[in-house]
C-alpha positions as CSV (number, residue, x, y, z in Angstrom):
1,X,115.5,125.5,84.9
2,X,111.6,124.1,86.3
3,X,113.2,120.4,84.5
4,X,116.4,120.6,85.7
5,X,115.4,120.8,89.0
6,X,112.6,118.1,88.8
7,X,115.4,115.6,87.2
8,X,117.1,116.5,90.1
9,X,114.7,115.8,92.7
10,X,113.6,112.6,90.5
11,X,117.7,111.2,91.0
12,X,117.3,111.9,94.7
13,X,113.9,110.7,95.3
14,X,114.8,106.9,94.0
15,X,118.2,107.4,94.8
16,X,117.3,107.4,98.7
17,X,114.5,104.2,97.2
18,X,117.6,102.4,95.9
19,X,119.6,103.0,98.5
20,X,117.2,101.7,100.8
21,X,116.7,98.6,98.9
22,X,120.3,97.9,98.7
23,X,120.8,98.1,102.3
24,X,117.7,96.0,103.2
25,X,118.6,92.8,101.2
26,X,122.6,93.2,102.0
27,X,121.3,93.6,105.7
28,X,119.3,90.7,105.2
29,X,121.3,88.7,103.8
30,X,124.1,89.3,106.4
31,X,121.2,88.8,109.3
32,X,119.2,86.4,108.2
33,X,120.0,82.3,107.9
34,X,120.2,81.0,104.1
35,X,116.8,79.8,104.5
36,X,115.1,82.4,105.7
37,X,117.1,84.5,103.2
38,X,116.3,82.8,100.7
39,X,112.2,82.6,101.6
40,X,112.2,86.8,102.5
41,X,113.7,87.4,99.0
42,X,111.1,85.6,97.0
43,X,108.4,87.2,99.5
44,X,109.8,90.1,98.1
45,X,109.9,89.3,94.7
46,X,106.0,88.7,95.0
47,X,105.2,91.8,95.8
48,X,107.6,93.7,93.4
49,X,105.7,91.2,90.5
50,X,102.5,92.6,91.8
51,X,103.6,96.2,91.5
52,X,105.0,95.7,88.1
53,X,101.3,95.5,86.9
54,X,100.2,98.5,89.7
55,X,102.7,100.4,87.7
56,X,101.7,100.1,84.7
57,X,98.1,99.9,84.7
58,X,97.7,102.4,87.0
59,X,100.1,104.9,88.0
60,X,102.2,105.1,84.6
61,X,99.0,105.6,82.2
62,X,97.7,108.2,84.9
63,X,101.5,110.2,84.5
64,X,101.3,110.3,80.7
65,X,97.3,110.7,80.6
66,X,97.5,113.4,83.2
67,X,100.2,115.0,81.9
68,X,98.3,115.3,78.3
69,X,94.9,115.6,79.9
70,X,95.5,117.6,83.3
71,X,92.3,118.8,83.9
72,X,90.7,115.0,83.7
73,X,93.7,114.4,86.4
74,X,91.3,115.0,90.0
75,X,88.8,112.5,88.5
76,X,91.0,110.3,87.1
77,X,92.9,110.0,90.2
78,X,89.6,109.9,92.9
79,X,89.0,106.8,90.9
80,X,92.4,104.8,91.0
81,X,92.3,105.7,94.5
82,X,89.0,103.8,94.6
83,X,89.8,101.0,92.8
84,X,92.3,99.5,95.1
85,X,89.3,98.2,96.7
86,X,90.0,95.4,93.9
87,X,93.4,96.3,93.1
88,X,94.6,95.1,97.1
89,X,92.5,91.9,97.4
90,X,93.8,90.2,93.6
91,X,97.8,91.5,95.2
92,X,97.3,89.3,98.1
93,X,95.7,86.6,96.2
94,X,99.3,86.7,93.7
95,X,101.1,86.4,97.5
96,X,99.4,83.8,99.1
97,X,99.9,81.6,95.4
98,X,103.5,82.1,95.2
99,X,104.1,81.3,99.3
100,X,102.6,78.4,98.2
101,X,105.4,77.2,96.2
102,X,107.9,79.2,97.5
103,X,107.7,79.5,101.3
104,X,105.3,77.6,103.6
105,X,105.0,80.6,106.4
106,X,101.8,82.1,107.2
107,X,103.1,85.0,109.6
108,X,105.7,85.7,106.6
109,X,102.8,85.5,104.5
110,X,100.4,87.8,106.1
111,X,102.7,90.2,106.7
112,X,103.8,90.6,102.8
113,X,99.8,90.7,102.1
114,X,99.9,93.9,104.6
115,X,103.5,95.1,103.2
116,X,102.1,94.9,99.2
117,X,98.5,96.8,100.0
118,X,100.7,99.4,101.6
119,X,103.1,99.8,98.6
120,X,99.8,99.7,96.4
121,X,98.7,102.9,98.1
122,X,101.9,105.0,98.9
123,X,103.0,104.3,95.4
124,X,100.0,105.5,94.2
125,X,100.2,109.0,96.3
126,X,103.9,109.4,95.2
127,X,103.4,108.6,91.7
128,X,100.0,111.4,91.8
129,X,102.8,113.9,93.4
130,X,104.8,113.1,89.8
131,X,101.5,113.5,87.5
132,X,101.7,116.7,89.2
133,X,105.2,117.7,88.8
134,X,105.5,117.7,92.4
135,X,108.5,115.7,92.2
136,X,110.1,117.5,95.5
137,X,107.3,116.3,97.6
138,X,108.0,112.7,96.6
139,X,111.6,113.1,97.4
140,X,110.8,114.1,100.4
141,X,108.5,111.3,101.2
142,X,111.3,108.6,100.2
143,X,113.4,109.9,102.3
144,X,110.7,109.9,105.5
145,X,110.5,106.0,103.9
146,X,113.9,105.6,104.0
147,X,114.5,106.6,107.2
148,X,111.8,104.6,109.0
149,X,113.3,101.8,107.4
150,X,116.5,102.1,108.0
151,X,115.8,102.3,112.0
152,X,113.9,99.7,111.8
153,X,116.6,97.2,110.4
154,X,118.9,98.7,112.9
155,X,116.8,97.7,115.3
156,X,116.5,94.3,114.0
157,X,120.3,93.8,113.9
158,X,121.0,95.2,117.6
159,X,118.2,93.2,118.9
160,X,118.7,89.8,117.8
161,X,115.0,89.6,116.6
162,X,115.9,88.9,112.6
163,X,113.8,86.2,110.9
164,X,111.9,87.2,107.7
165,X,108.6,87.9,109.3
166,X,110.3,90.8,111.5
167,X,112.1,91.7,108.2
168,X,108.8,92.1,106.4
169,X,107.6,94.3,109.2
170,X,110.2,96.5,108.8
171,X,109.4,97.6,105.3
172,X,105.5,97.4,106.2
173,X,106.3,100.2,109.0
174,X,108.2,102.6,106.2
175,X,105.0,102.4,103.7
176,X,102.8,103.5,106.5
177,X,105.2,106.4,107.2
178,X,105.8,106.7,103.4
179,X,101.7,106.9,102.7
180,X,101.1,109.8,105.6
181,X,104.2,111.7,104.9
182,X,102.6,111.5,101.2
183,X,98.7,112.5,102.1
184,X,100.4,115.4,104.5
185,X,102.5,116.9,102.1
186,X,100.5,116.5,99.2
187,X,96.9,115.5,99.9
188,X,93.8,113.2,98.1
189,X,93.1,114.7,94.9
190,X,90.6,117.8,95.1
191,X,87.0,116.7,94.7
192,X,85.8,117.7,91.4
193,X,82.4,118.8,90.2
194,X,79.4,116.7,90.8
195,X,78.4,114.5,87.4
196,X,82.4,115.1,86.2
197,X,83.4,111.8,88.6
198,X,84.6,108.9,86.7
199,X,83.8,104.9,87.7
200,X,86.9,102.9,89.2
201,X,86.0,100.2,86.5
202,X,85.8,102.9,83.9
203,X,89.5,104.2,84.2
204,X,91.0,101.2,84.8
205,X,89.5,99.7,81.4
206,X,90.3,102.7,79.8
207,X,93.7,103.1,81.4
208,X,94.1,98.9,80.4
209,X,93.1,100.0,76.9
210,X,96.0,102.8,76.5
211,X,98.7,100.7,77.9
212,X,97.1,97.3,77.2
213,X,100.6,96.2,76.0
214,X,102.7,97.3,78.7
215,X,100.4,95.4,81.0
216,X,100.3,92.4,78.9
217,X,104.1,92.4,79.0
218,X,104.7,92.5,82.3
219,X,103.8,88.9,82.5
220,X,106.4,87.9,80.0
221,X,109.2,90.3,81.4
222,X,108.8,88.8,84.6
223,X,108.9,85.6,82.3
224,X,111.7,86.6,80.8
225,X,114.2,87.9,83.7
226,X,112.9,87.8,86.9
227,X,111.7,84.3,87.1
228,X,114.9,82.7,87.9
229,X,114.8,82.7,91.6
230,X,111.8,80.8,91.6
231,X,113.1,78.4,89.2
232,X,116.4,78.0,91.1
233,X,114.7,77.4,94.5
234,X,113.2,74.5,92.6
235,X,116.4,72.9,92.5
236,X,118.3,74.7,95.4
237,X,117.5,77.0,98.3
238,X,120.9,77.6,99.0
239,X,121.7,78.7,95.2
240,X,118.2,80.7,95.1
241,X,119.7,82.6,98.4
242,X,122.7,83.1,96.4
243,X,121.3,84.4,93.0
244,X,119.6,87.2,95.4
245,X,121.9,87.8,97.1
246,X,123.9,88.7,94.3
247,X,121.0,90.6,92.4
248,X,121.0,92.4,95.6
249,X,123.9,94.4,95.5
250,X,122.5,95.2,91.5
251,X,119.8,97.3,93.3
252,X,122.4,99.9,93.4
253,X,121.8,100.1,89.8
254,X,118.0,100.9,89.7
255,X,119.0,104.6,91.1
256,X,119.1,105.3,87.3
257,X,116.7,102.1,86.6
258,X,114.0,103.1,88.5
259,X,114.7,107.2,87.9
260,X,114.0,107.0,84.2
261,X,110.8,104.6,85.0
262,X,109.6,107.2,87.7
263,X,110.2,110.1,85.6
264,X,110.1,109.1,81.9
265,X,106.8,107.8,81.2
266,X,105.2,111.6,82.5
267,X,107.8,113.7,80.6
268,X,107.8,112.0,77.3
269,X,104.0,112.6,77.4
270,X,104.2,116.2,77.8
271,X,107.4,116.6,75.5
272,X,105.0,114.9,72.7
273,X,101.7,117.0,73.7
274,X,103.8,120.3,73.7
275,X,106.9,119.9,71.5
276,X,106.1,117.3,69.0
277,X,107.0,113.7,67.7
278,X,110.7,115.1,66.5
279,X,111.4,116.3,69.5
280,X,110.5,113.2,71.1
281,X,112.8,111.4,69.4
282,X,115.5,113.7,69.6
283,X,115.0,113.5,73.9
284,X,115.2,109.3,73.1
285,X,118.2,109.3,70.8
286,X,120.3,111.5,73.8
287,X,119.0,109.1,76.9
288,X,119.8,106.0,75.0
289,X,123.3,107.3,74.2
290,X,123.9,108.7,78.0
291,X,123.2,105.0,78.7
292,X,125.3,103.4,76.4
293,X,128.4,105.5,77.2
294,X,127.6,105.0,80.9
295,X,127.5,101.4,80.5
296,X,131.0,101.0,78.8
297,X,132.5,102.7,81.5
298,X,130.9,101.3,84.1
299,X,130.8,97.5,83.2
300,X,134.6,96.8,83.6
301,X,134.7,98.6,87.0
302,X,132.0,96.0,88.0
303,X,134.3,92.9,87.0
304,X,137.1,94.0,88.5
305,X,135.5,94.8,91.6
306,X,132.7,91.7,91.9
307,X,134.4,89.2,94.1
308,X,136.1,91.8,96.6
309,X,132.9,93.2,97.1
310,X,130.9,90.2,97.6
311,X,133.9,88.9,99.6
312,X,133.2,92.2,101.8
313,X,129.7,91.8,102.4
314,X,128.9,88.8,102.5
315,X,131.9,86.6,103.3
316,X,131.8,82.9,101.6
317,X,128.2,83.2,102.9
318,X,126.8,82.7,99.1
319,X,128.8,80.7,96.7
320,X,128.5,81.9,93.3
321,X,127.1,85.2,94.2
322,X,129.8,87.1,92.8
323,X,129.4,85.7,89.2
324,X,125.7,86.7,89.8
325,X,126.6,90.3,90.2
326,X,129.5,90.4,87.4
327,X,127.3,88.8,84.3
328,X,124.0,89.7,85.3
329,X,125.2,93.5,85.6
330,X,125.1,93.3,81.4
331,X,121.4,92.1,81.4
332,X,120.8,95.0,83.6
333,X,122.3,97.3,81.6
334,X,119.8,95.7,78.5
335,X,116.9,96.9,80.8
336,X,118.0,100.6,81.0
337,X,117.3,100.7,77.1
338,X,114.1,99.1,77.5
339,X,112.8,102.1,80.1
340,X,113.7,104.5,77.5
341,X,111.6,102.7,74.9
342,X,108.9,101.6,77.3
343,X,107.9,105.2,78.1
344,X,108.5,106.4,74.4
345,X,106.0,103.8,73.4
346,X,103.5,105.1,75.6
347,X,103.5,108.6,75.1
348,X,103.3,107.1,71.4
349,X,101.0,104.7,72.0
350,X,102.5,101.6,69.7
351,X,103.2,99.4,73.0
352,X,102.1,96.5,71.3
353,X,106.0,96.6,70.3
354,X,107.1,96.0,74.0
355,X,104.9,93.0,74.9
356,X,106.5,91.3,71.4
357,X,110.0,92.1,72.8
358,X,109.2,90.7,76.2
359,X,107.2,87.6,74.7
360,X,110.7,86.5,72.5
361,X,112.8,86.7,75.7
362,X,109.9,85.0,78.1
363,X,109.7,82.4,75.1
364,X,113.4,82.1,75.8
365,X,113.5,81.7,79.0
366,X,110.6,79.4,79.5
367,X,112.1,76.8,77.1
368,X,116.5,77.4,76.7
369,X,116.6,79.4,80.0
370,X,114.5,76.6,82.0
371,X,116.5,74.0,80.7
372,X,120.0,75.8,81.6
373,X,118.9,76.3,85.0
374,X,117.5,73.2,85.9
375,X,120.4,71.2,84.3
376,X,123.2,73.5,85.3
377,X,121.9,75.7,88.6
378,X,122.9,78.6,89.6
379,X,125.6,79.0,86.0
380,X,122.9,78.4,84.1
381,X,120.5,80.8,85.5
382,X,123.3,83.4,85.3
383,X,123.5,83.2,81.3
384,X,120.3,82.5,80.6
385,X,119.1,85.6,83.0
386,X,121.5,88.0,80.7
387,X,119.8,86.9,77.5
388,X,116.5,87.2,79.1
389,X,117.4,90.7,79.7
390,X,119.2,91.5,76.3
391,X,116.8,89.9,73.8
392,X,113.9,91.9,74.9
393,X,116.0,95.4,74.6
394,X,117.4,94.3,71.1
395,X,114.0,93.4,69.8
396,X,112.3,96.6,71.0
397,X,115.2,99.0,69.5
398,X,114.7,97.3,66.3
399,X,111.2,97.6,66.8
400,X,110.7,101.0,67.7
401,X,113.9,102.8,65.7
402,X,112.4,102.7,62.7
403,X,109.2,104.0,64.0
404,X,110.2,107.2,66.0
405,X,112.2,108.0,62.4
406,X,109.0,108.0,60.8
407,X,106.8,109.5,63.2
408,X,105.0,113.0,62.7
């Protein structure tokens, strides 16, 4: 009943996240000039590459290894806390390199520095509330977040003060508020006894040594799917804007995306530790189907309905967005199936499996899917984006079927 409950909590927790997103890029999109659009998105992009490797370095490894090892959990967590004394400073550096290809603005620049060390440390308090199973609290908290930031855009839009700088702000306020709602409701981790404390450089390298995989592919996912806005505002901003602006309404899809990465990684750990390796795979089989069923339904619904709803938000703001949200929606769908595996290979620990999968579509797309976009724009960035998001997912099934047959 305990798990029902926390899946429940885990749906609404980054349902009211997703929900946020969504409305923060359609907003800005709507409010903001293609230009500043366009440079606000890939801001944003920076930091959500930055807390691809946050995430799994440190907060997924510290679900599963908590989970399996609660009572290392106090230490283990004292220390992460600590290490974003390193963790903030290399984030910023990662910011201020992409601004400098992307977008020439300091205020916008110094602002997303502020907005990622934020995220760094709220994430970190909400994903400790999950190692604990305290997965109300962190609802709770999103939706403090949500709020703050959804007042905050409303201001924004009433006032006539929208550039990306402001935009930024906004989301930097909702972290702070996110982060104390977090400490309030659910507090540092409990000092433990003296001599049991473990070095910031000690966890992370142990933590980097579990999940050394995951880490490692995070370079090529991003590689592999999520560098096309970069590549297309090499070519055009106007396209770029448009490409995001279409990914934009897909945030509505990381409600389940983001769910099964929030709550996965922590529950396949303990469903190993306590159940077994059969019963593991048995939980796998059943999310992956869900999925697939979910997907079959929902895709045609998305084709039929992609230009009337671009049409509705945006207007003829963003040409070509549309056929950004009807295609792309089947790369997205691709990525679902890689959560699933992503967090069995952890509680498993085979990830090297993942990083292989990620490395064939980043080989893709850094040689077919760079040639398609620069040669054909925004149409080529479309298909090329899809296979960078299904050749990954086909690679790790055939990967890791075979395996979780085998196992135990």
């Amino acid at each position: 009943m305990s798990s029902k409950r926390d899946r429940v909590w885990a749906l609404a927790d980054q349902g009211m996240q997703s929900a946020t997103n969504f409305a923060t890029m359609v907003l800005a999109a709507r409010a903001l000039d293609v230009q500043s659009f366009a440079h606000f998105s890939l801001a944003y992009l920076a930091v959500l590459f930055a807390l691809s490797f946050h995430r799994t370095w440190v907060t997924q490894p510290m679900n599963v290894l908590g989970a399996q090892r609660p009572d290392e959990l106090p230490a283990r967590a004292r220390a992460l806390w600590r290490a974003h004394a390193m963790l903030i400073p290399a984030g910023g550096v990662l910011c201020a390199a992409v601004a400098m290809f992307a977008f020439r603005d300091l205020w916008l620049l110094l602002a997303t520095v502020v907005y990622l060390a934020l995220y760094f440390l709220q994430e970190m308090q909400r994903r400790y509330a999950y190692t604990l199973f305290r997965i109300r609290e962190a609802s709770l908290t999103s939706l403090v977040m949500g709020g703050v930031q959804l007042g905050g855009m409303a201001v924004l839009m009433f006032s006539g003060w929208s550039s990306g700088t402001n935009w930024m702000l906004a989301l930097l306020l909702a972290q702070i508020a996110g982060l104390a709602t977090g400490l309030l409701l659910v507090g540092l981790p409990r000092k433990v006894v003296a001599g049991s404390e473990m070095g910031a450089i000690e966890v992370l390298s142990a933590q980097l040594s579990h999940s050394r995989w995951i880490v490692a592919s995070q370079l090529v996912f991003w590689a592999s799917s999520q560098a096309y806005p970069f590549m297309i505002a090499g070519v055009d901003t106007a396209q770029a804007a448009a490409f995001n602006a279409g990914m934009s309404i897909l945030n509505a899809a990381n409600v389940v995306r983001m769910t099964l990465a929030n709550y996965l990684p922590a529950h396949a750990g303990r469903v190993l530790a306590h159940e077994g390796a059969d019963a593991l795979r048995t939980f796998a089989r059943s999310t992956l189907l869900r999925i697939a069923l979910a997907g079959i339904v929902i895709w045609p619904v998305v084709l039929l309905l992609g230009r009337p709803l671009v049409e509705l938000l945006y207007g003829g703001k963003f040409v070509g967005a549309d056929k950004v949200l009807e295609w792309v929606a089947l790369g997205m769908w691709a990525s679902m199936f890689s959560v699933v595996l992503n967090a069995v290979a952890l509680a498993l620990d085979t990830t090297r499996n993942v990083f292989m999968s990620n490395a064939a579509g980043a080989l893709f797309s850094c040689t077919v899917g760079a040639y398609l976009t620069l040669t054909y724009g925004l149409v080529g960035a479309i298909w090329a984006n899809v296979a960078g998001y299904v050749i990954p997912a086909v690679m790790q099934a055939t990967h890791m079927w075979p395996h979780l047959k085998t196992r135990g």
